[in-house]
N, C-alpha and C positions, 0 to 999 in steps of 0.2 A: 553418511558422507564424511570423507577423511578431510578433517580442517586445517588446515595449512595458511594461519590468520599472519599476515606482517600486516602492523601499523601504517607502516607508509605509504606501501603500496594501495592501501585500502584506504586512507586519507585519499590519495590521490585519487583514486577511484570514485570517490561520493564526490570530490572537486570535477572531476571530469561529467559525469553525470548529471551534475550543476548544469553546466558548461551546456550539455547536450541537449535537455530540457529547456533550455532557456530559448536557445535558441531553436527547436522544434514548435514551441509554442509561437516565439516573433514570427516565423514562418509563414507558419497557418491564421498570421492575424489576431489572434487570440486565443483564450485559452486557462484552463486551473491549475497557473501558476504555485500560487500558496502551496497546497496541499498535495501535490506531485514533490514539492522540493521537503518538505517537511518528512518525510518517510523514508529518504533515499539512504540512510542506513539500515533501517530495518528491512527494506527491501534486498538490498547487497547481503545482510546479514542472513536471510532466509534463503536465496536462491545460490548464494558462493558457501555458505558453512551449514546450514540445518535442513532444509529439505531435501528428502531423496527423491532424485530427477535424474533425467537422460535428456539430454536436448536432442541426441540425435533419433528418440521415440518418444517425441511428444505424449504420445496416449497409451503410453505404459501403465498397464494394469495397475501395476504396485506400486505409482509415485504418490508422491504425497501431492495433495491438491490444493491451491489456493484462489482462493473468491476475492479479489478487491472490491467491497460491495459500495465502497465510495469511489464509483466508477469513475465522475470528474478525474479523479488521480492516474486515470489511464497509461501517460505520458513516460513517469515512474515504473511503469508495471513493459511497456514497450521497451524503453533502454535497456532493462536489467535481461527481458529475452533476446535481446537483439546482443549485447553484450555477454550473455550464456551460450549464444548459438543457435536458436532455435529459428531464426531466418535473419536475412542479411543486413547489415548497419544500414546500407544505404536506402534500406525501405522507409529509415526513420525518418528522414524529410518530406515522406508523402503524410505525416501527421494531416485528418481531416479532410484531406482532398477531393475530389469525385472521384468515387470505384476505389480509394485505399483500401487497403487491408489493415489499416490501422485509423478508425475512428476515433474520434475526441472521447468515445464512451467501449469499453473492451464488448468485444462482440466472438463468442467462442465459436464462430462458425468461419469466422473471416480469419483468424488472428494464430497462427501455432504457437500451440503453451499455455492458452487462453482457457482458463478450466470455467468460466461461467461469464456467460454475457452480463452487465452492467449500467448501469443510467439511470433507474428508479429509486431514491433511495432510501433505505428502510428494508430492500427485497432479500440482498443477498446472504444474510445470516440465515435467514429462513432455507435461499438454497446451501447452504454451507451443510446446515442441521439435518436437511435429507440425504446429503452424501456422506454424511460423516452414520446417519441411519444404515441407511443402504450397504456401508463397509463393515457394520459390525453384522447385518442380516447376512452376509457372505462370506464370513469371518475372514474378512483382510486387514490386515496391519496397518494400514496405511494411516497416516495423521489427514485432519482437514484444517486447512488455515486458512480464518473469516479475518479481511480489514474491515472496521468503520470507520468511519465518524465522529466527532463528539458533535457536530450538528447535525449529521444525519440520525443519533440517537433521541432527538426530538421526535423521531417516527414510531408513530403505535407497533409498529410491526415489529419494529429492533424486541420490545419488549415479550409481547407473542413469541418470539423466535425464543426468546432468556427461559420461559417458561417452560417451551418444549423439551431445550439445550435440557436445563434441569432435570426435569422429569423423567425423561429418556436416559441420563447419567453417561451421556455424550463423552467419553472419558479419550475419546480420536478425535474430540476438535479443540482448537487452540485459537482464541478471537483474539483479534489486536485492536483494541481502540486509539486512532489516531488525537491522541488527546493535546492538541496547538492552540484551545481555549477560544478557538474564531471560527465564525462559520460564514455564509455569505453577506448577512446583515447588519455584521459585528461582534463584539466577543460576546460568547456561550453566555457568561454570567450573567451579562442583561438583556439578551433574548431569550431564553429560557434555560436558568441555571440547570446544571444536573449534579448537582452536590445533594446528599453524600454520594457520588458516582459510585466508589467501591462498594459502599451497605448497600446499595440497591442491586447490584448484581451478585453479591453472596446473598440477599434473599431470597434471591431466585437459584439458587442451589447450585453456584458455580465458583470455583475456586479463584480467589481473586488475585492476581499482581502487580507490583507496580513495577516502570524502569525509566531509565532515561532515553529517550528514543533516537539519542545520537551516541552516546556512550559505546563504543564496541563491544567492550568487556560486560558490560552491564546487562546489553542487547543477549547477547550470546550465553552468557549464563540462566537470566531468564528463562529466555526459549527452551532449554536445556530443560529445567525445573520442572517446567509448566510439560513438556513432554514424554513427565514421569509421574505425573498427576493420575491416580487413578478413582474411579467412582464416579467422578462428575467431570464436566467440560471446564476450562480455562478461559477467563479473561484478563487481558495484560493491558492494564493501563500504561499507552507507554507516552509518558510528557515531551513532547517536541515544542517546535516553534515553529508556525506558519512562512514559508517562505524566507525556513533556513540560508542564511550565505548570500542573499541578495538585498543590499544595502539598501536600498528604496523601498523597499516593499515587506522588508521582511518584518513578522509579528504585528503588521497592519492589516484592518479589516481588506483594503482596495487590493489585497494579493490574492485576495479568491479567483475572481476571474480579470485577467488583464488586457488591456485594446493596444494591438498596435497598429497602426493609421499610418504610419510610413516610416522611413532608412531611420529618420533623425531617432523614433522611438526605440525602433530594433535596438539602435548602438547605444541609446541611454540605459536597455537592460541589458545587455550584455556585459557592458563596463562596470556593472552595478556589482558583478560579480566578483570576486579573488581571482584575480588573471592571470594564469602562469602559462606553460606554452602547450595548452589544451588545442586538441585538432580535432575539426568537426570527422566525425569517420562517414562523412557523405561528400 
């Protein structure tokens, strides 16, 4: 993909995203605020500068694939197709509804652009690891891109999948762990630490990095690195904040999942936001 990065446009862009999310979620009444806002550069970073995609063919053989397997973050993963092209803005405010095509949880049957259904989680590195299998069994080029967790990495299964990743020497897939230190209970460290994060995933024979997961420059080089990694699979620790840009909630446990009950709460998260002259594209 030919990268064509300006700063400000791309500021504006994770600000707008904000914006869109925020209010997709008051919408539909609730919703995984936190961790939907927490990604939204590394999501812009992967679908506008590093992955190879067609929006106008979805199920292009040769694109690169990506698993959000911290499904809650759904929200995040809708703006950035709907904002690439792959079906229309205006479907973003059926978030959740009866019969959408856009569930609170990605579902690759309902959704265009949607490379694996999502909800259970601990599951999708596992599928990440068979498609990232499956591409080298057919020798295609293509990258595979797994998100997590860092409280979804409390699941045995994350660890099984590290093992496989290893062993197999997965050298087409590239995991991101959404590392914002909170999960639904409260922060990581006293529900169950996962320090050393990095030595436990180089034991498992995968090459480790770190970044800042708002950083552009940082995001982008990274990615970059990690897509020249050969022998084994990639994990990118990338450090964020829970419910980046939204002033109430953000880097608090109560941004995991958020209630809105009626107009007065809508507009208290909305406003919570950096308000510049952001327009809903619904």
């Amino acid at each position: 993909m030919k990268d064509s990065f300006d700063k400000v446009e791309f500021d504006r862009l994770a600000g707008e995203f904000r914006f869109v999310i925020t209010d997709m979620i008051c919408r539909a009444g609730s919703g995984h605020l936190g961790g939907a806002l927490s990604l939204v550069e590394v999501m812009i970073s992967l679908y506008w500068r590093v992955m190879n995609l067609d929006p106008n063919n979805p199920k292009w053989d040769d694109r690169d694939r990506l698993v959000l397997s911290k499904g809650h973050a759904g929200p995040v993963n809708y703006v950035s197709l709907a904002y690439r092209g792959y079906f229309p803005k205006t479907m973003l405010k059926t978030l959740n509804e009866n019969g959408t095509y856009l569930p609170s949880h990605m579902d690759r049957l309902r959704t265009p652009g949607v490379d694996m259904t999502a909800g259970s989680l601990g599951q999708g590195l596992s599928a990440a690891c068979g498609m990232a299998l499956a591409a080298k069994l057919d020798g295609k080029k293509h990258k595979v891109f797994c998100i997590i967790g860092d409280g979804e990495s409390n699941e045995g299964q994350i660890w099984e999948a590290a093992m496989f990743g290893g062993h197999k020497k997965l050298d087409n897939l590239i995991a991101i762990c959404d590392y914002n230190k909170l999960q639904i209970d409260g922060f990581t460290n006293d529900v169950l630490t996962l320090e050393p994060l990095a030595d436990k995933w180089r034991a498992f024979n995968w090459e480790v990095m770190e970044m800042d997961g708002h950083d552009w420059d940082n995001i982008y080089e990274t990615l970059n690195r990690a897509k020249a990694v050969t022998g084994k699979p990639v994990m990118i620790l990338a450090h964020t904040i829970k419910s980046k840009g939204h002033c109430v909630t953000e880097n608090r446990p109560e941004s995991h999942n958020i209630k809105v009950d009626d107009q007065a709460a809508w507009d208290r998260n909305m406003q919570a936001l950096d308000q510049k002259d952001y327009v809903l594209p619904y």
